[in-house]
C-alpha positions in Angstrom: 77.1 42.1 124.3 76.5 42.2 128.5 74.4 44.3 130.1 77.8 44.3 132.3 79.7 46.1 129.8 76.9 48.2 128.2 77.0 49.4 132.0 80.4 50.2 132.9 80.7 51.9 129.2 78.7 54.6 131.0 79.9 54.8 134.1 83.3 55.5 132.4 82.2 58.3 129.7 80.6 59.2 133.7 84.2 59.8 134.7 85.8 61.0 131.8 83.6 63.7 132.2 84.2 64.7 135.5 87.6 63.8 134.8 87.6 66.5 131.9 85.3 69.2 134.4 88.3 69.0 137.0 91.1 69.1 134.4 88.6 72.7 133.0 88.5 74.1 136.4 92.4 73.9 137.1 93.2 75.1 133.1 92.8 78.8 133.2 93.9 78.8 129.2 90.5 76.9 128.8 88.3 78.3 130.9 89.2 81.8 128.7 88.3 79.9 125.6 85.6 78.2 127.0 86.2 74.9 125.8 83.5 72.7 126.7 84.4 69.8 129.5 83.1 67.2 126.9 85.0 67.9 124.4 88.0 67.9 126.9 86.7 64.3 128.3 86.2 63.0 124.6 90.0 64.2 123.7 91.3 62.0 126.8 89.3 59.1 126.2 90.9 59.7 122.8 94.3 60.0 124.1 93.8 57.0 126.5 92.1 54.6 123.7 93.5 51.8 121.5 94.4 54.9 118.7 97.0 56.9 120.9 97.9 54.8 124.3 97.3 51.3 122.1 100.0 52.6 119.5 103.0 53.1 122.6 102.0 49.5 122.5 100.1 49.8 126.3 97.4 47.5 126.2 95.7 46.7 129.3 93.1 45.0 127.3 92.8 43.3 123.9 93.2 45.8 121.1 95.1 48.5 123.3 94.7 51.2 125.3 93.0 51.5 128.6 90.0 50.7 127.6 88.2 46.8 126.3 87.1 46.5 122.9 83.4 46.0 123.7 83.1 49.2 125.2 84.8 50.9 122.3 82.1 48.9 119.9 79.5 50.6 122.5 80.8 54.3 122.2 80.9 54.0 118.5 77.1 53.1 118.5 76.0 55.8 121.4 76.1 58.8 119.2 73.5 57.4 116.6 71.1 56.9 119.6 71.8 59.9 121.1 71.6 62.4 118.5 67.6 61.4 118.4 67.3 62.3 121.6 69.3 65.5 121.1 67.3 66.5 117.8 63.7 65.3 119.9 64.3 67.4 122.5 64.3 70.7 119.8 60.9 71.4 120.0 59.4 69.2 123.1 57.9 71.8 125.6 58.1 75.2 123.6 55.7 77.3 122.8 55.3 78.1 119.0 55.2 82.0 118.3 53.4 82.4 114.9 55.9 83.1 111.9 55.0 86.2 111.6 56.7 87.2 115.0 59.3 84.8 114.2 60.4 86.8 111.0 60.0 90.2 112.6 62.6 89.6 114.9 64.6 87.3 113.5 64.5 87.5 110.0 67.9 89.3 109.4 69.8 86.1 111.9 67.6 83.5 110.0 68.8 84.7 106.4 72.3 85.0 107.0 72.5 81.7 109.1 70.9 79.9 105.8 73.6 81.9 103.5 75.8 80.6 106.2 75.4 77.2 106.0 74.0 76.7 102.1 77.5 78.8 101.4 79.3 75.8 103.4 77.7 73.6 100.7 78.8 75.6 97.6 82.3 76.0 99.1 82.6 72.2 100.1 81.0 70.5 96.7 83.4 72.6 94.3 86.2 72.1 96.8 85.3 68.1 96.2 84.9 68.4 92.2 88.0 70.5 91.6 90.5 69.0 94.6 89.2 66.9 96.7 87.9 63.9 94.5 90.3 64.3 91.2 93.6 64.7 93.3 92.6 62.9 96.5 90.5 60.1 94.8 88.1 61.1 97.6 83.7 60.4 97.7 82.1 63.4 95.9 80.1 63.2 99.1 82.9 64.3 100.9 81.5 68.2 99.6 78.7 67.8 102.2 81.0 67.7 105.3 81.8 71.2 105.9 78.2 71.8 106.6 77.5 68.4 108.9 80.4 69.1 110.8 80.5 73.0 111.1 76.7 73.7 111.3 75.8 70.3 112.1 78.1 69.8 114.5 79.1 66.8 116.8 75.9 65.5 116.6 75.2 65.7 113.5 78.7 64.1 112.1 78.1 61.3 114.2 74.7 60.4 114.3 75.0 60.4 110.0 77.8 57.3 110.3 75.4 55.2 109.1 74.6 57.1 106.4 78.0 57.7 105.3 78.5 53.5 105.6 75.2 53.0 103.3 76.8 54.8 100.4 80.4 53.5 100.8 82.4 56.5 102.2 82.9 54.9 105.9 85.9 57.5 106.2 83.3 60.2 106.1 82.4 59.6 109.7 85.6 60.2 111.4 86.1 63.5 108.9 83.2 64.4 109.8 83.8 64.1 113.8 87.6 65.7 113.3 86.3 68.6 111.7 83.4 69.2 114.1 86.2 69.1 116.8 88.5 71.8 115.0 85.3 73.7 114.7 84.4 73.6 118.2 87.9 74.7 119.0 88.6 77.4 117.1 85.0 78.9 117.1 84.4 80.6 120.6 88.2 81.9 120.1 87.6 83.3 117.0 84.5 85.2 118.3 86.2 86.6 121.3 89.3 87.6 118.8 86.6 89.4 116.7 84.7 90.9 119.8 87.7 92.3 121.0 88.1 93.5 116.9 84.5 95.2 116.8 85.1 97.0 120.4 88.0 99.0 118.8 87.4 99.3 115.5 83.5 100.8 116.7 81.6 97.8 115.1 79.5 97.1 118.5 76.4 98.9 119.2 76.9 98.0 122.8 80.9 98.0 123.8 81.8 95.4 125.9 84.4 93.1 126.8 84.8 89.5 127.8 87.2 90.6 130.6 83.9 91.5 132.5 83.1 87.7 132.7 83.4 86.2 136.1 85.5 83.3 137.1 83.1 81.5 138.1 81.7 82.0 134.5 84.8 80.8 133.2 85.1 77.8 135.5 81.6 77.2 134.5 80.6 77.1 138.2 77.4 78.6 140.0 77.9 80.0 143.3 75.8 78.4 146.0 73.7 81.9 146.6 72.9 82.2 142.9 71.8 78.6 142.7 68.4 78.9 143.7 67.4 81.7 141.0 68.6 79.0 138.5 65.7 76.9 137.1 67.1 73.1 136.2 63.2 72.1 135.9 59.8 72.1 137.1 58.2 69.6 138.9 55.2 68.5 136.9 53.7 65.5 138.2 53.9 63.8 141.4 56.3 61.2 141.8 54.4 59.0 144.0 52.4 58.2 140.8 55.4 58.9 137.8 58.4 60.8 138.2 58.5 63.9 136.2 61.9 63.3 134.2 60.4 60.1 133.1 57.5 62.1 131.6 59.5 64.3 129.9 62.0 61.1 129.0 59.1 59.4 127.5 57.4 62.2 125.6 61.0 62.4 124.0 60.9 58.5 123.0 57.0 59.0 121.6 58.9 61.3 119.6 61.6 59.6 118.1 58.6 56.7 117.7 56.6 58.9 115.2 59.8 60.0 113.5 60.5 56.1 112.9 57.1 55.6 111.6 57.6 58.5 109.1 61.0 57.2 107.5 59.6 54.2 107.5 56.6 54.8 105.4 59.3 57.3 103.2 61.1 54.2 102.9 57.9 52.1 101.3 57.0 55.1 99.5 60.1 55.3 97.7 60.5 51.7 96.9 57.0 51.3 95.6 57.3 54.3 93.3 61.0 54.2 92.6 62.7 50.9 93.6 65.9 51.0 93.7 66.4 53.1 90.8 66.9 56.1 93.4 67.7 55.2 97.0 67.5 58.8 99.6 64.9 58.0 102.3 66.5 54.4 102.6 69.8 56.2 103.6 68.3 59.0 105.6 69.1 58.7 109.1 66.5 58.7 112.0 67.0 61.9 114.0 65.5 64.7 111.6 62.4 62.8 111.6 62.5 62.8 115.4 62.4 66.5 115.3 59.3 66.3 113.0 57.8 64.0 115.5 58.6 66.3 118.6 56.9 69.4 116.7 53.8 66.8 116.1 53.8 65.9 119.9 54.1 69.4 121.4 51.3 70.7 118.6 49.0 67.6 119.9 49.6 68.8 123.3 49.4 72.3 123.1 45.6 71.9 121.3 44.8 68.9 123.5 46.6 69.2 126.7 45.0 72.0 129.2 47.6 71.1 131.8 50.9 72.2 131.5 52.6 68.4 131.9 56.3 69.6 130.0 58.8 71.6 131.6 61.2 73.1 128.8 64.0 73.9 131.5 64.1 69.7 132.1 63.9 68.5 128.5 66.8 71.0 128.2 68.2 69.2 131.0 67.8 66.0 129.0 69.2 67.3 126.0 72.2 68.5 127.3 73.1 65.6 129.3 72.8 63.4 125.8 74.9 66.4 124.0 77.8 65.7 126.6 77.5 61.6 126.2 77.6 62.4 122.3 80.2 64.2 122.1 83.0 62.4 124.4 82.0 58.7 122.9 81.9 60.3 119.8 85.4 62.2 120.2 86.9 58.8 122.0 86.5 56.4 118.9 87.5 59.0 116.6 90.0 57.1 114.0 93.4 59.1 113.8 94.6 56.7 111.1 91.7 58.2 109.1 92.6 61.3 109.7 96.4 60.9 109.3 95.4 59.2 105.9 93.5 62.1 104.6 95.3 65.4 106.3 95.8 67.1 103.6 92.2 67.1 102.5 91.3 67.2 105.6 93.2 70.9 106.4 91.7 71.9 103.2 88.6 71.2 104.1 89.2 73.2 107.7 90.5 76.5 106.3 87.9 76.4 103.8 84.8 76.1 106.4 86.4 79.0 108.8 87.7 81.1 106.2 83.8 80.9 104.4 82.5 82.2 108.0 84.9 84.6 108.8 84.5 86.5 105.4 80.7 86.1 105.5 80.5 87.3 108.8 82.7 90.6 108.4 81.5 91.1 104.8 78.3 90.2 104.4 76.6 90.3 107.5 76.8 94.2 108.0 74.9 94.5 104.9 72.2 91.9 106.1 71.8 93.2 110.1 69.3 96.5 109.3 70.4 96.9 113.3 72.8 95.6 115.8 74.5 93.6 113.1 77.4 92.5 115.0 75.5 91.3 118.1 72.9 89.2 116.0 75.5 87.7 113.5 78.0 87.0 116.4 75.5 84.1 117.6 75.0 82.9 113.7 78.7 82.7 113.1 79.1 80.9 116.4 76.3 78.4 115.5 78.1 78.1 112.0 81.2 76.8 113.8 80.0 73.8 115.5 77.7 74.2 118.3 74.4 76.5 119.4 75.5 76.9 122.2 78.9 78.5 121.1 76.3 80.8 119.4 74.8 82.0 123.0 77.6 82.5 124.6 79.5 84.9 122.0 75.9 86.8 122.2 76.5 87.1 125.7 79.7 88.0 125.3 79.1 91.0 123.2 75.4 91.9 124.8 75.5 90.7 128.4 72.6 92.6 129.3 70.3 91.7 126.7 70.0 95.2 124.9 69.6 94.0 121.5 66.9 91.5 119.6 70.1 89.0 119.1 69.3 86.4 121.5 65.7 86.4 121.3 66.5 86.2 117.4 68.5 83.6 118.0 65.9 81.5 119.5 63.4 82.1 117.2 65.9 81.4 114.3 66.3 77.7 115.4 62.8 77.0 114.1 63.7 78.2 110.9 66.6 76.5 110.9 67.3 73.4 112.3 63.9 71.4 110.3 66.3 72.2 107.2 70.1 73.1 107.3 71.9 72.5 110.5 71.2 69.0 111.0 68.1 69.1 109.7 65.9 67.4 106.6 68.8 68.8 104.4 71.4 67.8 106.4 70.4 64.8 106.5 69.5 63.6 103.3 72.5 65.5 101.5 75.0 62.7 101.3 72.8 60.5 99.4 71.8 63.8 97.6 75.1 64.4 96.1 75.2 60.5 95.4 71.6 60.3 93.7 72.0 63.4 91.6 75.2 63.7 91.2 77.4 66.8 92.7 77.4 69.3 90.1 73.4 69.2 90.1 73.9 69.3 93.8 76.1 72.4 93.7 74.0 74.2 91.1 71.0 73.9 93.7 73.1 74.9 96.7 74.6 77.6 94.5 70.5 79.2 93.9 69.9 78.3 97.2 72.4 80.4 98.8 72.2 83.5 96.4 68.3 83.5 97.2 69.2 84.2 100.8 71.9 86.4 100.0 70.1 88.8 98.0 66.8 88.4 100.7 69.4 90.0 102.9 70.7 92.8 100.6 67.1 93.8 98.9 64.9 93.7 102.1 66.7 94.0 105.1 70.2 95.7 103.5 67.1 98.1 102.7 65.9 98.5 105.6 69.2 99.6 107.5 69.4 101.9 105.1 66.6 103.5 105.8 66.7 104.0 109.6 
């Protein structure tokens, strides 16, 4: 393949994103749900591609649509790049408070997201043993998607299309993707239905409204005097010597370097011990690891690094910039025929995931929360749909001031979190799980799992509510 068309694949994904930041700023239905411009660029790329467009029989190029089939084979291979980036970029340039800090403030948001998303688990295996495999003929594996795609995310669900390949359920990757999408869409309107819900009903500790967000909130726009109070990045070295992103870009690829030197030695590990009676690490995809590796390179730096050389704000920068590639290449070459091929599971599979986080969210997580239980879970059950930053926002939404320990919680909760469940080691290696032991082991695990966080929740911090 050209460097040409490696080239203009980005330059297009360029203006299907602008493209979908224009067509978010003139939609005042989307700006109220805040639907994310990537997501709207992905769906148009979609729209335009060989799967929608080529079908009308349009085909400007060989295979249909608007767009050539070599930079459709290059979108379907960006996510699984990306999503190291995305997962190396967790931990690069933040400061570590000690667990005990951690736990004090977020502790309550850290147990229910992990009931959250091992729940997801126990409600997606026995969903695959008792409909989804014996009526649908479907990959056991297929029990692991509703946490990929609803915790996970975007991300997640693509970057695992390898893994999904390696164990012979290809379709997995575009189920995975398709769910991620409904979650996406249906999470920050959920939380703004159930915001609106807590104000009336007296749930909320601090009673607000999203009608006090700003348009230029909404529009996702910064006005030009509040532009200088809003850091995008430090400067950290001089760029007559090395520009500063490419510090922070290559910190980000030492990274992703140590993670690949870890699965790798898993991988001879495993083969010298097992063989191939039990293949996991040989399926395991790279990005987890590159979040072990970031949390090596920022400890090495923090012990051996006086000089502050990492700005957080611009490996956020970084992050979110590979987020928005991710998720329209990954939205574009989404497969409909998949989809249209497995609906039925697939809606199954949908109502399940939301239907798990609604419930947990109104009936479990009051009894979790010792305080402010609707502002903290607000941000877990926003996570638990599809994106973090879904999470933030429904915090903000229901505490704009920052009166409550939710967002700081929040924060804190990631490191707890993402190393294991939420595209994590878990995450990761629970496809080939489910295919080495088997899902009924698998389920009995999730099953412990999940009622160890549950009654965590009940016995110490349900306790602890109930005592203020």
């Amino acid at each position: 393949m050209s460097a040409e068309v490696i080239g203009f694949s980005f330059i297009i994904l360029g203006v299907l994103l602008i493209i979908g930041k224009w067509i978010r700023v003139a939609t005042p239905f989307l700006q109220s749900f805040f639907i994310p411009s990537s997501i709207i660029a992905g769906l148009l790329g979609l729209l335009l591609g060989p799967e929608v467009l080529g079908l009308f029989g349009v085909e400007v190029f060989e295979g249909g649509g608007l767009f050539p089939a070599p930079m459709i084979e290059v979108w379907e291979v960006l996510p699984e790049l990306l999503i190291s980036i995305i997962f190396a970029s967790l931990f690069i340039g933040k400061k570590v408070p000690n667990i005990k800090k951690i736990w004090k403030v977020a502790g309550p948001q850290i147990t229910f997201a992990h009931f959250l998303s091992w729940g997801q688990y126990v409600i997606g295996i026995t969903l695959a043993l008792v409909v989804l495999t014996p009526l649908f003929g479907m990959n056991p594996a297929a029990g692991a998607l509703l946490e990929i795609s609803f915790v996970g995310g975007h991300g997640t669900a693509a970057g695992l299309s390898g893994t999904f390949s390696g164990v012979g359920f290809e379709e997995g990757r575009d189920l995975a993707i398709g769910l991620a999408t409904v979650g996406v869409l249906t999470g920050v309107f959920l939380g703004i239905l159930l915001i609106n819900w807590a104000a009336r009903k007296g749930e909320t500790e601090i009673l607000n409204s999203p009608d006090d967000i700003s348009d230029e909130q909404k529009k996702g726009l910064i006005k030009k005097e509040d532009q200088q109070d809003m850091s995008a990045g430090n400067q950290t070295t001089r760029s007559e010597v090395i520009e500063t992103l490419t510090v922070h870009f290559a910190y980000i690829g030492v990274a992703i370097a140590i993670g690949y030197v870890i699965l790798e030695g898993f991988i001879l590990i495993e083969g010298a011990l097992w063989g191939e009676n039990m293949e996991l690490f040989v399926h395991l995809p790279l990005f987890p690891l590159a979040m072990v590796g970031a949390v090596i390179v920022q400890l090495v730096l923090s012990k051996f690094v006086k000089k502050s050389i990492l700005d957080r704000d611009l490996i956020t920068r970084i992050q979110g910039f590979a987020l928005d590639l991710l998720i329209v290449s990954a939205i574009a070459t989404l497969s409909l025929s998949v989809l249209g091929e497995y609906i039925v599971p697939f809606l199954l599979m949908s109502v399940a995931a939301i239907g798990w986080n609604i419930v947990a969210f109104i009936f479990i997580a009051p009894r979790i929360m010792p305080d402010y239980w609707f502002e903290r879970a607000i941000g877990d059950l926003g996570q638990a749909m599809g994106m973090s930053a879904a999470g933030l926002l429904l915090i903000k939404l229901a505490d704009p001031k920052d009166e409550s320990p939710a967002k700081e919680g929040f924060s804190y909760k990631q490191l707890m979190l993402d190393l294991i469940v939420g595209g994590g080691i878990v995450t990761a290696a629970s496809v080939p799980l489910i295919i080495a032991l088997g899902p009924v082991i698998t389920l009995i695990i999730a099953f412990v799992i999940m009622i160890s966080w549950l009654l965590l929740g009940l016995l110490y911090f349900g306790k602890k509510k109930s005592t203020q």
